[in-house]
mmJSON file of the N, C-alpha and C atoms, coordinates in Angstrom:
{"data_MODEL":{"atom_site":{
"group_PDB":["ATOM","ATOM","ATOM","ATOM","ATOM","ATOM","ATOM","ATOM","ATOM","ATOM","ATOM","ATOM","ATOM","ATOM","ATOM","ATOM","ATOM","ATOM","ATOM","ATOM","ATOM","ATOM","ATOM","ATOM","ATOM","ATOM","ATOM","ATOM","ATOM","ATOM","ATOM","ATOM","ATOM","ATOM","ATOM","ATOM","ATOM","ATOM","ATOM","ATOM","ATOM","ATOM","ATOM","ATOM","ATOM","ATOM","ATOM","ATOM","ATOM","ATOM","ATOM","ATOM","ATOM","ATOM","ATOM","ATOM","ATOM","ATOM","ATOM","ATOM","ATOM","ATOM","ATOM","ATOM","ATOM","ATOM","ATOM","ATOM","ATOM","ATOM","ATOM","ATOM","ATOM","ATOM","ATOM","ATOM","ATOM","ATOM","ATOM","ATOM","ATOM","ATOM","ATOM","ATOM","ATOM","ATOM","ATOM","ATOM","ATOM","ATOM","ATOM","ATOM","ATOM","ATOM","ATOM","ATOM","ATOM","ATOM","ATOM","ATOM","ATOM","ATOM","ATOM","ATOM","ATOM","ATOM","ATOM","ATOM","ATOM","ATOM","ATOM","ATOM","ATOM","ATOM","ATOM","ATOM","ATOM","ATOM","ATOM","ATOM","ATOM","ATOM","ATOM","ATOM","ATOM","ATOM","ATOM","ATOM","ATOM","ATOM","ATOM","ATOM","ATOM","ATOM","ATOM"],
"id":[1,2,3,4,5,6,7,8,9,10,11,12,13,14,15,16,17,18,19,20,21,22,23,24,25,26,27,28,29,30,31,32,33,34,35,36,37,38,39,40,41,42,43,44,45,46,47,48,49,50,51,52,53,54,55,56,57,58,59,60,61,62,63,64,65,66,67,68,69,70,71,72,73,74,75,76,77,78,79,80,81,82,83,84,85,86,87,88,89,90,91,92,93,94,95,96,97,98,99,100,101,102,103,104,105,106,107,108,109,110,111,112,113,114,115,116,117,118,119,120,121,122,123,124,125,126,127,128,129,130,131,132,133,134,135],
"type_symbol":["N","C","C","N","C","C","N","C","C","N","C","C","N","C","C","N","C","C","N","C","C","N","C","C","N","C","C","N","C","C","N","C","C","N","C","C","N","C","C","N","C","C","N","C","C","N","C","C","N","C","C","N","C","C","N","C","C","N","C","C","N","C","C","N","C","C","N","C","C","N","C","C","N","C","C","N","C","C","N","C","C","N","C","C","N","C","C","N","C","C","N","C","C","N","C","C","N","C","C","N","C","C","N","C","C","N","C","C","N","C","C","N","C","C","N","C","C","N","C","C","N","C","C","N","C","C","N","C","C","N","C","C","N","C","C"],
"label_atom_id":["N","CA","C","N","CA","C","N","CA","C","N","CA","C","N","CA","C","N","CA","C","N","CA","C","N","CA","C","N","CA","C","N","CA","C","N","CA","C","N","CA","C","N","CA","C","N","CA","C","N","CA","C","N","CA","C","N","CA","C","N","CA","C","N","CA","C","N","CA","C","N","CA","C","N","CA","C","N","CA","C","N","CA","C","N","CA","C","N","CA","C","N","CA","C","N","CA","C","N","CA","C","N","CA","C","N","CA","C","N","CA","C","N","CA","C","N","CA","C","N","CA","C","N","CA","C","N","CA","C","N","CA","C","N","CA","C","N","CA","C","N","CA","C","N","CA","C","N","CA","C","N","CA","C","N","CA","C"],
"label_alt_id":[null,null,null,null,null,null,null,null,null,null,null,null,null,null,null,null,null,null,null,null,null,null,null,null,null,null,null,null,null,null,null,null,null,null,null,null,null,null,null,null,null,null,null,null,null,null,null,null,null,null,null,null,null,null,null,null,null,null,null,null,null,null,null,null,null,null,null,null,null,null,null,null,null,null,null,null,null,null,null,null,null,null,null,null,null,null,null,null,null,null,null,null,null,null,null,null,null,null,null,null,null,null,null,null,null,null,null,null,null,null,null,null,null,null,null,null,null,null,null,null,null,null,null,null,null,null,null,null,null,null,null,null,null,null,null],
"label_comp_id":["UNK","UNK","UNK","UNK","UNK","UNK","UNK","UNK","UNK","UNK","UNK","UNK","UNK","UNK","UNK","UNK","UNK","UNK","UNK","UNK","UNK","UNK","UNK","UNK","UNK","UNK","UNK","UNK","UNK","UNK","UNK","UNK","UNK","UNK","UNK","UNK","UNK","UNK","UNK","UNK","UNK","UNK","UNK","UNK","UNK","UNK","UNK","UNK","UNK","UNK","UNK","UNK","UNK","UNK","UNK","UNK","UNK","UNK","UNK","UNK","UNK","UNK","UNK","UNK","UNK","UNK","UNK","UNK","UNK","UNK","UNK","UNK","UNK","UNK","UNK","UNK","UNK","UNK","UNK","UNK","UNK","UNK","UNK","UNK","UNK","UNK","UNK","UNK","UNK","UNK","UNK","UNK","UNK","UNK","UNK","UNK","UNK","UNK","UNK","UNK","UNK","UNK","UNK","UNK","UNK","UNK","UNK","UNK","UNK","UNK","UNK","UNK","UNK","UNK","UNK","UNK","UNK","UNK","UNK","UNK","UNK","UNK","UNK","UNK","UNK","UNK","UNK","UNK","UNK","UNK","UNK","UNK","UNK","UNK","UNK"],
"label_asym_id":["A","A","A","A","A","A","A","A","A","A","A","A","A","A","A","A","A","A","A","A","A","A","A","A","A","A","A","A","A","A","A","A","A","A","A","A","A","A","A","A","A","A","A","A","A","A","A","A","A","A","A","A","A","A","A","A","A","A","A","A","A","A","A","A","A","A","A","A","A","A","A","A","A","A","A","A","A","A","A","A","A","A","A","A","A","A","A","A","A","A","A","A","A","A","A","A","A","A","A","A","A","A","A","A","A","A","A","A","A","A","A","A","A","A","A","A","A","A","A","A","A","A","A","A","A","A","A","A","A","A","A","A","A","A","A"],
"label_entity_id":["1","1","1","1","1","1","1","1","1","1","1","1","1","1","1","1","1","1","1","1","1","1","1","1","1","1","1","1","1","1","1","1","1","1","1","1","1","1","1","1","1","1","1","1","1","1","1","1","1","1","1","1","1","1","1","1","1","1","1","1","1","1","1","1","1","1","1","1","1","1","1","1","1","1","1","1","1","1","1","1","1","1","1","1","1","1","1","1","1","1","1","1","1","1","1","1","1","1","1","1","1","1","1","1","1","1","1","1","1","1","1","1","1","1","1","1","1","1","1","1","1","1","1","1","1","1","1","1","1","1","1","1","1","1","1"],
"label_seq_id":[1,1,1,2,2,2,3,3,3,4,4,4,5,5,5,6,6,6,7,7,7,8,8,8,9,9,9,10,10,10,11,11,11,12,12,12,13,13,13,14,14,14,15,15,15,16,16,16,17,17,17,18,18,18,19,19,19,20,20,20,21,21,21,22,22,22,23,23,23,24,24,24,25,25,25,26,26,26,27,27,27,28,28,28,29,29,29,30,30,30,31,31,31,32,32,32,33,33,33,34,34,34,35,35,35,36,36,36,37,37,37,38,38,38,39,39,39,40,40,40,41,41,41,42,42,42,43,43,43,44,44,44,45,45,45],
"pdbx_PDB_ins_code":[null,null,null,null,null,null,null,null,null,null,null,null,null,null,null,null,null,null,null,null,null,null,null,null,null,null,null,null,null,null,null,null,null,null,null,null,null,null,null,null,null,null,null,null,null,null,null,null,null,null,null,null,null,null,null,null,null,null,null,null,null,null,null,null,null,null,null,null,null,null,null,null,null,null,null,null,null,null,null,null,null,null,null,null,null,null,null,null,null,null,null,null,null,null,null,null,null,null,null,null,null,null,null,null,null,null,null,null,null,null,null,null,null,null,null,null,null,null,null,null,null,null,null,null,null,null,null,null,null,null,null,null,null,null,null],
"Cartn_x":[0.851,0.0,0.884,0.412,1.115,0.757,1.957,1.437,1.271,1.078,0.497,-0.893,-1.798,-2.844,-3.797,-4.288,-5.263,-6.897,-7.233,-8.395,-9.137,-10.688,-10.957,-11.49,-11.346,-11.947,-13.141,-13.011,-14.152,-15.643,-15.575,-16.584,-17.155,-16.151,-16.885,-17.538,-16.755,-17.993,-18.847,-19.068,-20.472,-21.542,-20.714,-21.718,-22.307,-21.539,-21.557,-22.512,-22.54,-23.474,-24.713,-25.211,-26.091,-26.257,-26.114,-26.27,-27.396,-26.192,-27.024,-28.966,-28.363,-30.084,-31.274,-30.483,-31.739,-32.353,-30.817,-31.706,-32.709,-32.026,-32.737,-34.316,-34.561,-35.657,-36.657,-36.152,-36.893,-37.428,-36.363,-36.984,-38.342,-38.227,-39.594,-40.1,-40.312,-41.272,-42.17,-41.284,-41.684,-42.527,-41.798,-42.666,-44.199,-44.079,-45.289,-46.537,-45.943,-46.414,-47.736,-46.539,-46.577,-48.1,-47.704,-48.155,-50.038,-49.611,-50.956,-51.617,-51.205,-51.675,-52.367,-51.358,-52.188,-53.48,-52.707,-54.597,-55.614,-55.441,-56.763,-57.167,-56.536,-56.974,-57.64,-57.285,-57.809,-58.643,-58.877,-60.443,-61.435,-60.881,-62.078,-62.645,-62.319,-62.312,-63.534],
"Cartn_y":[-1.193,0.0,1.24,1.893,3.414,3.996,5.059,6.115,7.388,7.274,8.873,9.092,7.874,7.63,8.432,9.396,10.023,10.359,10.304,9.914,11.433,11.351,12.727,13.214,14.653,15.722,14.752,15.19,14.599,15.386,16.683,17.308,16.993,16.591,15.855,14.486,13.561,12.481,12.566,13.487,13.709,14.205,15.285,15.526,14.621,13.845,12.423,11.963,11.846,10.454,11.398,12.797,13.078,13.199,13.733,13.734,12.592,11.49,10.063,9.764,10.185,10.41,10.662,11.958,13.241,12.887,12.071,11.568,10.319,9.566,8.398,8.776,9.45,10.282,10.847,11.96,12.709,11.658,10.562,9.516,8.68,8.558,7.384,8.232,9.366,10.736,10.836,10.92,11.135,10.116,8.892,7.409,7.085,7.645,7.417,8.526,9.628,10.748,10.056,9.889,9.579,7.996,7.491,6.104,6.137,7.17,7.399,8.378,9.468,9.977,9.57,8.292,6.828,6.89,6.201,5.325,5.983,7.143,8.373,8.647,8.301,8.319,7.295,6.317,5.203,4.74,5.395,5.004,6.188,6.953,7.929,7.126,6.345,5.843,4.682],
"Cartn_z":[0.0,0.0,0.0,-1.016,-0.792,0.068,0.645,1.732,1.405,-0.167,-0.467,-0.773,-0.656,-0.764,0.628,0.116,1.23,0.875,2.273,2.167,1.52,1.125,1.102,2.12,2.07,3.325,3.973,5.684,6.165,5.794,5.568,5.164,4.035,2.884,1.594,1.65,2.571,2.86,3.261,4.619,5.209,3.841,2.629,1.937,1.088,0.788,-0.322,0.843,1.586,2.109,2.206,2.584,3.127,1.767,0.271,-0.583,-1.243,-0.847,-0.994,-0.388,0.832,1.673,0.986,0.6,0.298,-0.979,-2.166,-3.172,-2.874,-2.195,-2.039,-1.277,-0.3,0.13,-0.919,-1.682,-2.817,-3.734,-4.003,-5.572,-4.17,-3.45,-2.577,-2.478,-2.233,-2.263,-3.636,-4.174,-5.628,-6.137,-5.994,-6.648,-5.28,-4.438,-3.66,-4.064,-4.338,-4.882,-5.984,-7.473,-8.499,-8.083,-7.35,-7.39,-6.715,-6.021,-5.73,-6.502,-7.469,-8.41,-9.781,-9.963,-10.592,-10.14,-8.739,-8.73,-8.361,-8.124,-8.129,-9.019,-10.056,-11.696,-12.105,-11.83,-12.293,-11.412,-10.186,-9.204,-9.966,-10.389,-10.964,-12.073,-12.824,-13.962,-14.241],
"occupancy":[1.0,1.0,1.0,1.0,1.0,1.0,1.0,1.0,1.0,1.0,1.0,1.0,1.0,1.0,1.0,1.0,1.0,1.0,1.0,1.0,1.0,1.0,1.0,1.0,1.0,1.0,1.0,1.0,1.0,1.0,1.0,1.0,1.0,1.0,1.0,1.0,1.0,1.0,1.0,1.0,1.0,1.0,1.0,1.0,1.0,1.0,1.0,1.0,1.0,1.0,1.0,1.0,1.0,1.0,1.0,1.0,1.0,1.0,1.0,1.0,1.0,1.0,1.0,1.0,1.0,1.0,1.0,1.0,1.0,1.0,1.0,1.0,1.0,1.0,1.0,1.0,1.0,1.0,1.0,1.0,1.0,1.0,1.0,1.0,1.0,1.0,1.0,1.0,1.0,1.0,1.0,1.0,1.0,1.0,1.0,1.0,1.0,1.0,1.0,1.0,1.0,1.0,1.0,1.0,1.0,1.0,1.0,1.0,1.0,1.0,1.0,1.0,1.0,1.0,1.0,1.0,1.0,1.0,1.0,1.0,1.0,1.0,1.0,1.0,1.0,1.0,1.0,1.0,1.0,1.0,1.0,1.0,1.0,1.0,1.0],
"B_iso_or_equiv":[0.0,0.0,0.0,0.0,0.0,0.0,0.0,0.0,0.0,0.0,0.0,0.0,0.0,0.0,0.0,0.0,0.0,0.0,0.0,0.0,0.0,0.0,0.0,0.0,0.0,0.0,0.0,0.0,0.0,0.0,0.0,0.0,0.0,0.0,0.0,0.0,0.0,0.0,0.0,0.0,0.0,0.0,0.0,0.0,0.0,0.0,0.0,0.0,0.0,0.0,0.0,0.0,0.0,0.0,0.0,0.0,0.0,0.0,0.0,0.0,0.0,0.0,0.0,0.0,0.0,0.0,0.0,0.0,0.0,0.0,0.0,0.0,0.0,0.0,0.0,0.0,0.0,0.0,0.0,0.0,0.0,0.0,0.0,0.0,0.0,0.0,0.0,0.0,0.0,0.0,0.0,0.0,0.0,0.0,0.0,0.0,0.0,0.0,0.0,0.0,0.0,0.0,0.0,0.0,0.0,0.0,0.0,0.0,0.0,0.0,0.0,0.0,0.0,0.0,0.0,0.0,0.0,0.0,0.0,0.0,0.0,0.0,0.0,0.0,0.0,0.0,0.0,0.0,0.0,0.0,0.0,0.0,0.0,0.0,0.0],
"pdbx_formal_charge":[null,null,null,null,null,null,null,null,null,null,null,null,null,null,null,null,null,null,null,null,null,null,null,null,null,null,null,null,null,null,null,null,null,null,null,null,null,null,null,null,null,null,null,null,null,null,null,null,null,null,null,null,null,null,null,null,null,null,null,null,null,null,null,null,null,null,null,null,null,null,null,null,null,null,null,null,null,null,null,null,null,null,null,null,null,null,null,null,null,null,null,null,null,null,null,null,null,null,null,null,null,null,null,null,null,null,null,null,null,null,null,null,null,null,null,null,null,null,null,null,null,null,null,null,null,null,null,null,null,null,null,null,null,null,null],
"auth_seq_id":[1,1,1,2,2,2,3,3,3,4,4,4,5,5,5,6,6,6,7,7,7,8,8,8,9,9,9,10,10,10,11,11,11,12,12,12,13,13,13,14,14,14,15,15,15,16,16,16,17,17,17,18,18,18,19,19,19,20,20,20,21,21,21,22,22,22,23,23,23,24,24,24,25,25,25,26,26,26,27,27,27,28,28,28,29,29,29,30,30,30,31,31,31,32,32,32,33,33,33,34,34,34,35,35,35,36,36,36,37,37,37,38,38,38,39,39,39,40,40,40,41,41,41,42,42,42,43,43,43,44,44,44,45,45,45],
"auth_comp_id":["UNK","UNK","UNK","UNK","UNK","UNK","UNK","UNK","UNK","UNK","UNK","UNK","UNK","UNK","UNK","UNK","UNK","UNK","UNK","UNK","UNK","UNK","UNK","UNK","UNK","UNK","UNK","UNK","UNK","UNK","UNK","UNK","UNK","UNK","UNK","UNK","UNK","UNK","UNK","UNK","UNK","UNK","UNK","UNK","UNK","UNK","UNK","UNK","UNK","UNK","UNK","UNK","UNK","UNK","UNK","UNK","UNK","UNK","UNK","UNK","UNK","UNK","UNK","UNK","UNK","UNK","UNK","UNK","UNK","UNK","UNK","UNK","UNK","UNK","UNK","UNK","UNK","UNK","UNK","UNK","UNK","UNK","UNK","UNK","UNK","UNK","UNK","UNK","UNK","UNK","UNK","UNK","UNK","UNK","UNK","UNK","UNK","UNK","UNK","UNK","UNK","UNK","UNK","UNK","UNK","UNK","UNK","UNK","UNK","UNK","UNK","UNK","UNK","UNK","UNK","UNK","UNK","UNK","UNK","UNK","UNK","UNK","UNK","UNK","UNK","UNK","UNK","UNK","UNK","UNK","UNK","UNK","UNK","UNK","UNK"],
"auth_asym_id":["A","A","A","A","A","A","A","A","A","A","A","A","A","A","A","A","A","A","A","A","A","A","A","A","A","A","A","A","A","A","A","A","A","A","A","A","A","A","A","A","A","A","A","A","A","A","A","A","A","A","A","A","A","A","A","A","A","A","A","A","A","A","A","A","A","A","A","A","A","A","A","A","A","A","A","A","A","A","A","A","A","A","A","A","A","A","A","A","A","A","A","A","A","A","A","A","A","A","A","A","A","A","A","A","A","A","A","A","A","A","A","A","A","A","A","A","A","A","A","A","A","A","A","A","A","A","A","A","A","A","A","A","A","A","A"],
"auth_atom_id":["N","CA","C","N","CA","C","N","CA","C","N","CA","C","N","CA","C","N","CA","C","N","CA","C","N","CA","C","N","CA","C","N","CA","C","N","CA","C","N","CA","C","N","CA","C","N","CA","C","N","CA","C","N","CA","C","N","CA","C","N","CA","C","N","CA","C","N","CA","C","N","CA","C","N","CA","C","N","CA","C","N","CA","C","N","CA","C","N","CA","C","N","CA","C","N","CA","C","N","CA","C","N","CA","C","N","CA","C","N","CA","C","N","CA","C","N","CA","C","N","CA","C","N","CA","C","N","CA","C","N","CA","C","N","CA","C","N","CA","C","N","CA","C","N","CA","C","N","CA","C","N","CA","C","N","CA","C"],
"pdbx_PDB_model_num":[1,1,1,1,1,1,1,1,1,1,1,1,1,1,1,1,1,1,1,1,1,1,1,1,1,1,1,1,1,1,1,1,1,1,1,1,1,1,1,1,1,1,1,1,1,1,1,1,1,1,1,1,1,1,1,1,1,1,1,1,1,1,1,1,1,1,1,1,1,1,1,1,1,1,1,1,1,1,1,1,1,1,1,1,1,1,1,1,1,1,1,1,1,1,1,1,1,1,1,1,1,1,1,1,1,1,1,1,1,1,1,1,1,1,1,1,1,1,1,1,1,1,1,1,1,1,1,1,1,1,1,1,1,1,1]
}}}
């Protein structure tokens, strides 16, 4: 193992991961959104 190998800023992982969250949050937001906007459509129907 090399020892010039460094890690990145701790502040950039925290953002990478909270990053990760917020998408993963917004897309189940979105598809629950979306999923019940369906079937309010298709109960009107």
């Amino acid at each position: 193992m090399s020892s010039d190998f460094q890690r990145p800023p701790k502040g950039l992982s925290i953002f990478t991961s909270v990053g990760g969250v917020v998408t993963a949050v917004i897309a189940i937001a979105g598809l629950n959104f979306w999923s019940g906007f369906f079937l309010t459509i298709v109960g009107m129907l």
